[in-house]
N, C-alpha and C positions, 0 to 999 in steps of 0.2 A: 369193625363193622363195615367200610368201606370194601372191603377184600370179599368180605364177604358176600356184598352186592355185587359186587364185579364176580364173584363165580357164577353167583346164580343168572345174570346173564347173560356170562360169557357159557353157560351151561343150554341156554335155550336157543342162543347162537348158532353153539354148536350142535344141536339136534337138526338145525334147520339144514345147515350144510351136511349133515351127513349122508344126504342123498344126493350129491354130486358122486358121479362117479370117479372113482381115483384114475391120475394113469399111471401108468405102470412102467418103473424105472427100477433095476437093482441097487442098493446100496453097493459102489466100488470102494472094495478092498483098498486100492492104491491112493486112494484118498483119505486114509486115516492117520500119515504124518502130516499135513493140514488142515484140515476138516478137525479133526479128532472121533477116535472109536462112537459110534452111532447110539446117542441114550435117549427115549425116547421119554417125553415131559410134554403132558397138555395142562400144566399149573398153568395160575393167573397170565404171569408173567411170558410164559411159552404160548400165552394166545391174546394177549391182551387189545389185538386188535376186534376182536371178535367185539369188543363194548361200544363202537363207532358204529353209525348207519354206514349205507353204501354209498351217498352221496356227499361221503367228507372228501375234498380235495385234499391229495396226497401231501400239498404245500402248507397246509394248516395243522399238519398234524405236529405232535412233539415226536421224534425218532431219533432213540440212541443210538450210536454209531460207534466204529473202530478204527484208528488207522493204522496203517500198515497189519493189517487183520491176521495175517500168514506168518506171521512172526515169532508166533507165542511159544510154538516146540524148538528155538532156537537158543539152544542149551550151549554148554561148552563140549558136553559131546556130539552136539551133532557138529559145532564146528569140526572139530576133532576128525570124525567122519568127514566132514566134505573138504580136507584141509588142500588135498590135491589140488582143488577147483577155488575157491575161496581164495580172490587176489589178495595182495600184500600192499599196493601201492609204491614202493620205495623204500617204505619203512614201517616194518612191520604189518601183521594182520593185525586191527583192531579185535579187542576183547568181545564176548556174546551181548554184554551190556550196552555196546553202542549201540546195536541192531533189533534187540528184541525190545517191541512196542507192546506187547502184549505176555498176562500170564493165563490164561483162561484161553482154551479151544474154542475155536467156530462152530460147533454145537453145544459146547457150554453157553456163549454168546448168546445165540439161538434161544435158548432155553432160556436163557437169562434174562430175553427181551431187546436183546439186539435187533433191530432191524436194517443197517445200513455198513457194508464191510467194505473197505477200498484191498483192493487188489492190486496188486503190483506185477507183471510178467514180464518176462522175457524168455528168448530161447535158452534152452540149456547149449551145453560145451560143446555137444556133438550137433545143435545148428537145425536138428530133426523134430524138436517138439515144444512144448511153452510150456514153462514152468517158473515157481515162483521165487522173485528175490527182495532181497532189500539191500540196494545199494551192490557191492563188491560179493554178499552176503548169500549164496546159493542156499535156498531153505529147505530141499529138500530134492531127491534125484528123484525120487518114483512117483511123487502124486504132481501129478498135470493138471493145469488147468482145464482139461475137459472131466477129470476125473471132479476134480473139485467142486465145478459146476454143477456134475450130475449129482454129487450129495446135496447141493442146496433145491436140486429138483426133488428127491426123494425127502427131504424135513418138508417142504411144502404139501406133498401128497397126503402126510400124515399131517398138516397144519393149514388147512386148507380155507381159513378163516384172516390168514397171514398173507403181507406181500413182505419180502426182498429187495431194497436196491442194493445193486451190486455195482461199484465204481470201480473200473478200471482203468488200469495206467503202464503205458508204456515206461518200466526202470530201465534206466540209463544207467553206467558206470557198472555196470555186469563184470562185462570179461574186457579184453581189449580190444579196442577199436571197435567195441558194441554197437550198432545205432539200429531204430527198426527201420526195416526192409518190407517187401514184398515177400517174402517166406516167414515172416511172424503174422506180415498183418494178414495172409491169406488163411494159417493159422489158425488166427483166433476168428476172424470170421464165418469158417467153416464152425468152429465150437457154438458161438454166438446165431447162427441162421440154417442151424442142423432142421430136419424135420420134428424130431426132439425137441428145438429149441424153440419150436414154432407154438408148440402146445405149453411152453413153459413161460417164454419171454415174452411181457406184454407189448406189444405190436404197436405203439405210438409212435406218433415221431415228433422227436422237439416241444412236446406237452405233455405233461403230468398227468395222469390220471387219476380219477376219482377211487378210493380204495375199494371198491366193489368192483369198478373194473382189474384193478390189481388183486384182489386176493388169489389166495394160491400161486404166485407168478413171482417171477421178478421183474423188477422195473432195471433196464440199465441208464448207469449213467457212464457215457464215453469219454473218459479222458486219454485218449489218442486220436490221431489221424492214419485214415487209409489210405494216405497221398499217392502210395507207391503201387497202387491200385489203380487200374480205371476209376470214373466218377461214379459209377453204376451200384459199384459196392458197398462207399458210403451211403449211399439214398438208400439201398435196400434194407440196410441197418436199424433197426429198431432202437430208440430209447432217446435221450439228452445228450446231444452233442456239445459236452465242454472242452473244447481244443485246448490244448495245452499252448496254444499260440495265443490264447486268448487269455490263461491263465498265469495273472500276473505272479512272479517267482516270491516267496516270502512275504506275500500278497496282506497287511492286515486289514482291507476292508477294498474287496475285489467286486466290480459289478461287471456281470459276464450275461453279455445276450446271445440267449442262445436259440430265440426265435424272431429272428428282425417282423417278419408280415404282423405276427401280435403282439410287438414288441413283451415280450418276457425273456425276464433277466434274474438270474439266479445271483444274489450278494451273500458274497462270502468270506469267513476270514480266515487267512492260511501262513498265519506269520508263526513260522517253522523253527525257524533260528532268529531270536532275539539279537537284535543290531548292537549289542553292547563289548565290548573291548574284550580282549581275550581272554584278561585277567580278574573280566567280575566274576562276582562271586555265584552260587547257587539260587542262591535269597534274592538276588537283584535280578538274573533272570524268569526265575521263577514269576516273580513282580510283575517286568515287563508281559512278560506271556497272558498271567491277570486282568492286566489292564486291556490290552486288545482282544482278549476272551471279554470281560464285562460289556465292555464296547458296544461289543459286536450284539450279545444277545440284546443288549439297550435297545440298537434300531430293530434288532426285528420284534421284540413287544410292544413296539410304541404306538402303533396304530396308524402311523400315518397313511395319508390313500395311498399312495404311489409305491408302501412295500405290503399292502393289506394281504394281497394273493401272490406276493411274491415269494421265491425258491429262497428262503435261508439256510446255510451251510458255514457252520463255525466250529474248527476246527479248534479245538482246547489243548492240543497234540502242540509238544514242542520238543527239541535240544540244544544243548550249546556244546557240544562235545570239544570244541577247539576251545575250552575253557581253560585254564590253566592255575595250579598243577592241579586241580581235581577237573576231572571232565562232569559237563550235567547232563548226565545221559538222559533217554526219555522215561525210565523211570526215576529218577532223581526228580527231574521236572514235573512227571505227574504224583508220586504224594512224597514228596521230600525225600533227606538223605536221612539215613540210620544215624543221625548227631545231632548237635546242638545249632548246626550252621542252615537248619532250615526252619526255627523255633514254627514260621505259622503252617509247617507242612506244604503238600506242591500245591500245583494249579490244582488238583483236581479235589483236594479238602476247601480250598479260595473258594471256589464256585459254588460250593454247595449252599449260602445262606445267600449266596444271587439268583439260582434257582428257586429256594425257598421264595424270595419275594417274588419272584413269577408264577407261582402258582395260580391256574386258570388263563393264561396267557400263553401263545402259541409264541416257543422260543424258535421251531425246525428241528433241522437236523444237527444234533452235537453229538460232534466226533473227537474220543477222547483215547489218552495211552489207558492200559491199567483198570478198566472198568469197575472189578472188581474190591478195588479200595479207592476211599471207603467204602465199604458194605451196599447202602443206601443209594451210592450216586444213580444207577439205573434209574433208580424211586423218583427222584428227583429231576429228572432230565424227563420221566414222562408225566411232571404236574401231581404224584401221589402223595 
């Protein structure tokens, strides 16, 4: 009955906006080993913002997320494919399982009800264009981050009731002696403050907007710096500036201001690798990750004044891959191992009867491996 209501709706929503004129961007080809092949879904869940007035702040809403979002086609063939490029460290390449945080594409995601994807780039081998990785982990040679981008302009066109954040991150530990420069960050700026980009990307700066001003758009959030720039280029930049200088490493409960004049501060938790001994187990990590995933959603439903309109970002994403002998990779971590050494499943089955009790409570933005299992968690991450 619920679903129900929410079509009907999200049905008169969408009549309302369908006199917005669309603008007009191609679906790129070169973006469909990231992105994934273009399916096109205006279900509940493909528009579910449409059931919000326009004047919800973008900080109250619940928004499921993904981390490392570019991941998910990172097979053992495509390491296979990119093995040329794909460092080894010393000793050995690691296995596809260390790297891939996701099995569902960026427009499955999409459609699925995603609204929040962390990006990861860097330059590729030849130094010429940005493209995405994870870690040592090259994920793909032909779709670029401008490509990628422009698919998330062209789902908007046709979801025009929807906004996008889109997190980006400078990855390190690329190729060697990686680090960003003045030719990524120029790069991606040009991607990010195209004329294109102008009609796409909503134009804030250092403030959230209310999703009416975001619909149809994306909101970015910057986690890099344009150092190696004049000062001119940061300012021009549109979106939430979270410096990675400000973001504490394996961070589980990080307050990041990222607007000194209004004082607003995005709290977040980003405890990535569990601080435990080499040789714990699965179950104990998994644990740990739990408990500062629980945490963390605790302060942001609690009502207090001081985080009422503030940015929550709780990342439910973990590994412990220097785990030993079994590594806990990030799917291990998010719904347990195929055995008996994980009996209550990963973080991402834990959470679910934590969100259960939040129902009608504004958790933010939770960013998880795996979305897809269990089934429901989307449901659940958005109060359904």
């Amino acid at each position: 009955m619920k679903r129900a209501v929410l079509a009907a709706v999200n049905l008169v929503i969408s009549i309302g906006l369908a006199g917005r004129v669309p603008q007009a961007v191609d679906f790129p080809a070169n973006a469909t080993e990231i992105f994934g092949p273009y399916v096109h879904d205006n279900g509940i869940f493909g528009t579910w913002m449409s059931t919000y007035p326009d004047d919800t702040p973008l900080a109250l809403l619940n928004i499921p997320g993904t981390h490392d979002s570019a991941t998910w086609n990172y097979t053992q063939a495509t390491q296979d494919a990119l093995s040329n490029i794909t460092a080894d460290d010393g000793e050995g390449v690691y296995p596809p399982a260390v790297f891939r945080c996701q099995s569902a594409s960026i427009i499955a995601s999409l459609n699925a009800g995603v609204r929040f994807f962390d990006l990861r780039y860097a330059l590729d081998p030849t130094g010429t264009k940005l493209v995405f990785w994870h870690s040592m982990a090259l994920l793909s040679e032909v779709a670029t981050v401008g490509d990628v981008v422009t698919a998330f302009y062209y789902w908007l066109d046709r979801h025009p009731s929807e906004a996008v954040i889109l997190s980006f991150q400078y990855e390190g530990s690329t190729i060697a002696n990686a680090a960003s420069n003045s030719t990524d960050q120029s790069l991606l700026f040009d991607i990010l403050n195209s004329t294109t980009a102008a009609r796409y990307v909503e134009q804030t700066h250092d403030v959230l907007p209310t999703l009416g001003e975001a619909r149809g758009k994306v909101v970015l959030f910057k986690r890099f710096d344009l150092d190696a720039l004049p000062a001119k280029y940061g300012e021009a930049l549109p979106g939430l500036h979270l410096s990675p200088a400000l973001w504490t490493d394996d961070g589980p409960d990080i307050a990041l201001t990222y607007n000194k004049a209004l004082n607003l501060t995005a709290y977040i938790e980003d405890y990535y690798e569990p601080t435990l001994s080499t040789n714990s187990s699965a179950s104990a990590n998994i644990a740990a990750k739990v408990d500062a995933t629980e945490a963390h959603l605790r302060l942001a439903t609690s009502g207090y004044s001081n985080y009422a309109q503030s940015l929550f970002i709780t990342f439910a994403s973990a590994e412990h891959v220097s785990s030993v002998p079994v590594a806990t990779t990030p799917q291990i971590m998010a719904v347990g191992a195929d055995n008996s050494s994980t009996p209550l499943g990963g973080v991402n089955q834990q959470i679910l009867p934590v969100l259960n009790g939040y129902r009608g409570k504004r958790v933010g933005i939770v960013v998880v491996d795996f979305w897809d299992q269990p089934r429901d968690l989307i449901s659940r991450i958005l109060g359904w």
